[in-house]
FIKOLZA-1660 file (N, C-alpha, C; in steps of 0.1 Angstrom, whole numbers, plus 5000, padded with zeros to 4 digits):
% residues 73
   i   px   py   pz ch aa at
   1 4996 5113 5026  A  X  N
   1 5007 5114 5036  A  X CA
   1 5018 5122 5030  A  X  C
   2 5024 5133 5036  A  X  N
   2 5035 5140 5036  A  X CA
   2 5045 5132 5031  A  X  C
   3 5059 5133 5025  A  X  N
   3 5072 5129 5025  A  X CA
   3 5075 5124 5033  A  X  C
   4 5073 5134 5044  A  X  N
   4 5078 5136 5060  A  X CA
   4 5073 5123 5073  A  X  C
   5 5063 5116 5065  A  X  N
   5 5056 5104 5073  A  X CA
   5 5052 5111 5085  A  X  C
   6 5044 5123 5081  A  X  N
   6 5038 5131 5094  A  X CA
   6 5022 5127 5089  A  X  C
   7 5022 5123 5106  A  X  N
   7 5001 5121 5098  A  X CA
   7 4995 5131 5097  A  X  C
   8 4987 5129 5088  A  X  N
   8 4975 5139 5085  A  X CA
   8 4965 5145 5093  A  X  C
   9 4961 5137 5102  A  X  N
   9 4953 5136 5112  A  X CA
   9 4953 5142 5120  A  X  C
  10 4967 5142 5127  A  X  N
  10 4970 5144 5142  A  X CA
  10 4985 5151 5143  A  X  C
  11 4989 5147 5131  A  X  N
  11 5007 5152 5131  A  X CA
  11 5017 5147 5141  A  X  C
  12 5013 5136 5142  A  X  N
  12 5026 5133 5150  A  X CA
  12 5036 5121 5140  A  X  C
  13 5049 5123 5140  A  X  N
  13 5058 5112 5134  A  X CA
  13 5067 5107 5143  A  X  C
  14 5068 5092 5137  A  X  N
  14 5068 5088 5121  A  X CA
  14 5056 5078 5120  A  X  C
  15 5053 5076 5109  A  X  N
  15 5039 5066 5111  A  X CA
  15 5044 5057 5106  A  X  C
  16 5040 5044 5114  A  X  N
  16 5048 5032 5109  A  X CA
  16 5041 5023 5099  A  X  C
  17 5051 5020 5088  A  X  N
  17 5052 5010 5075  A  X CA
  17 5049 5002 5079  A  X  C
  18 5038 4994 5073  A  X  N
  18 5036 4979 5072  A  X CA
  18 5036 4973 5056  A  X  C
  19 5048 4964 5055  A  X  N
  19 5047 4959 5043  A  X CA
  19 5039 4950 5043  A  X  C
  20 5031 4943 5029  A  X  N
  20 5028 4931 5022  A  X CA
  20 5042 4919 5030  A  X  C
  21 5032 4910 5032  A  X  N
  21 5038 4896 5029  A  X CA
  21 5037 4886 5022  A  X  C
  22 5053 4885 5014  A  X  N
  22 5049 4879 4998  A  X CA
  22 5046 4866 5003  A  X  C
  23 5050 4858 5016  A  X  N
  23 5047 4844 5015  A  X CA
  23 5034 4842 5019  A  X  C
  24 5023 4850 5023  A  X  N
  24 5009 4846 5022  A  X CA
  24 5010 4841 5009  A  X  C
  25 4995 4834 5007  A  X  N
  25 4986 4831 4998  A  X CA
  25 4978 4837 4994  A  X  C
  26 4976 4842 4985  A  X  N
  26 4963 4854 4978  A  X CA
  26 4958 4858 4991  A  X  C
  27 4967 4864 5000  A  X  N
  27 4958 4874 5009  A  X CA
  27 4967 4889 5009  A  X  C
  28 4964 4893 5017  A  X  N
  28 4969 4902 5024  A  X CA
  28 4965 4918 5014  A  X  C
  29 4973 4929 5016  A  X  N
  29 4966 4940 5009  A  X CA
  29 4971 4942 4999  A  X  C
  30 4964 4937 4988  A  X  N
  30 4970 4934 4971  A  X CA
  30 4958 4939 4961  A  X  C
  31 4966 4944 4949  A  X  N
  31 4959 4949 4936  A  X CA
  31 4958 4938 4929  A  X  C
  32 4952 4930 4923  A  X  N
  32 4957 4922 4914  A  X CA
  32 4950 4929 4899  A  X  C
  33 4957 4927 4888  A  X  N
  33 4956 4931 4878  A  X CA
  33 4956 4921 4866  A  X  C
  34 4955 4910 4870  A  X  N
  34 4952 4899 4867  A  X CA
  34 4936 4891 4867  A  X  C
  35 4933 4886 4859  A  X  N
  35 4922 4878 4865  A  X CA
  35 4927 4864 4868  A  X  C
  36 4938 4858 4871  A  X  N
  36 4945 4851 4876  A  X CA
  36 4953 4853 4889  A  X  C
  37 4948 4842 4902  A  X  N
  37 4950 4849 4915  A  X CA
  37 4966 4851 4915  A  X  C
  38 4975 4855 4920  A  X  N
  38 4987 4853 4923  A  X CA
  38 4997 4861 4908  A  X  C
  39 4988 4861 4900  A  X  N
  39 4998 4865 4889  A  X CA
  39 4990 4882 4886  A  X  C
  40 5006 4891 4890  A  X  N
  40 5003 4904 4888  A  X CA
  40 4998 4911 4899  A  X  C
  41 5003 4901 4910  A  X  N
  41 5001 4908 4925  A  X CA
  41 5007 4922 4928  A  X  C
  42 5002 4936 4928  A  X  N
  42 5007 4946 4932  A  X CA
  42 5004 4946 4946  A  X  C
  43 5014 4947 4957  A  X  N
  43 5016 4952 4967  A  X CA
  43 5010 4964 4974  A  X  C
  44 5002 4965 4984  A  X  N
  44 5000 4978 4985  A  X CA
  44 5008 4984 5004  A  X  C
  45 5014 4986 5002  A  X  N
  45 5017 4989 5018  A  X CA
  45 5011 4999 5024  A  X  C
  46 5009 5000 5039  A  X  N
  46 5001 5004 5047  A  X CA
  46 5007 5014 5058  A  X  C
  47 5004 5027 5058  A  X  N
  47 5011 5034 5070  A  X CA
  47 5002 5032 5080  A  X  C
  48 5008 5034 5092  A  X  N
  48 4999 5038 5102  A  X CA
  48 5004 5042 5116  A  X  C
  49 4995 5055 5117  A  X  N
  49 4997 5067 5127  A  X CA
  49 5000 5059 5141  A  X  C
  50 5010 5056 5148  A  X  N
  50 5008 5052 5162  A  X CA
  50 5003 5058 5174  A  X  C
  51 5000 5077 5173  A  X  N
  51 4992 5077 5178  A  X CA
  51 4975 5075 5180  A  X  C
  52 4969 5081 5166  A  X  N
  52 4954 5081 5168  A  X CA
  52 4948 5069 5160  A  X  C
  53 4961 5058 5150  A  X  N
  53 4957 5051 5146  A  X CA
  53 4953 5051 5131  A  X  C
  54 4953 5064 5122  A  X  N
  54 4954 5073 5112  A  X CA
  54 4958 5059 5101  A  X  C
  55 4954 5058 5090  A  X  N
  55 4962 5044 5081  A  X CA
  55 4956 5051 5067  A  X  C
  56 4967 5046 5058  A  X  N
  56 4965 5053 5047  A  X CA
  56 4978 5039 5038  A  X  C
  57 4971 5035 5027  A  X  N
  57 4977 5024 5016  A  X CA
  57 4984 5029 5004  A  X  C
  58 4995 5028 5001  A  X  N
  58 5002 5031 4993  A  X CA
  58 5012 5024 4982  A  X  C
  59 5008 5024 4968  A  X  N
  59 5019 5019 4958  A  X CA
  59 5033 5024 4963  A  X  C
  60 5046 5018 4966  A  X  N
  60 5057 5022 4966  A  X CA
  60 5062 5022 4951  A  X  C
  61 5059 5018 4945  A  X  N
  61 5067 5015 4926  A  X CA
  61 5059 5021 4921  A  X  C
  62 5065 5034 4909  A  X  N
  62 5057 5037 4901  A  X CA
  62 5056 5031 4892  A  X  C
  63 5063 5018 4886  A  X  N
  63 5063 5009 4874  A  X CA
  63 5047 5004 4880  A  X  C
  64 5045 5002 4892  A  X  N
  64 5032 4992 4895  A  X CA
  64 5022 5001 4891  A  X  C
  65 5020 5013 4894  A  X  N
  65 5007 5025 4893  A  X CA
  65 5009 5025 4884  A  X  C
  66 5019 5022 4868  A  X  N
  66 5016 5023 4854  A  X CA
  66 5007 5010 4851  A  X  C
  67 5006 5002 4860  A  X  N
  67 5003 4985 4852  A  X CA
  67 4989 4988 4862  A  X  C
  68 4989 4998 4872  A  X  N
  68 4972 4994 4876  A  X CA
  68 4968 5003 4868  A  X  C
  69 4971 5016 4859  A  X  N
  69 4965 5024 4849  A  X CA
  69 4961 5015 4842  A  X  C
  70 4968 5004 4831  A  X  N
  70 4968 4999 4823  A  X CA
  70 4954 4988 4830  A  X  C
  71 4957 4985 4836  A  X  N
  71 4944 4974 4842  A  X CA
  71 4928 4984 4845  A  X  C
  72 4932 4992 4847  A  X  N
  72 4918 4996 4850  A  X CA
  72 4912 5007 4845  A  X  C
  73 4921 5014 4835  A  X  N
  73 4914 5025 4828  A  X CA
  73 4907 5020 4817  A  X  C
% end
């Protein structure tokens, strides 16, 4: 996805942000980098196209995409 929150798809903006919610319980759309549930939860948030429905998940923190390098490389 562009800067511009124009979708890819279809191009229409803005495509709407869905954050993580930290008060679930080991659900929702999470990296964990842990083998311990809840510890080292990375967040992943979710755009999505309100026209065609377009969705695309995204690290907001680049400190976090250093710690999923570190986990999975």
């Amino acid at each position: 996805m562009s800067p511009s929150r124009v979708c890819p798809k279809c191009g229409a903006a803005p495509m709407i942000r869905v954050p993580d919610d930290p008060r679930r319980y080991a659900s929702g759309n999470n990296i964990y980098t842990s083998r311990w549930t809840l510890i080292e939860k990375i967040p992943v948030i979710r755009y999505v196209c309100g026209q065609c429905g377009y969705v695309e998940n995204w690290i907001d923190d680049p400190g976090d995409i250093e710690k999923i390098k570190k986990a999975f490389q």
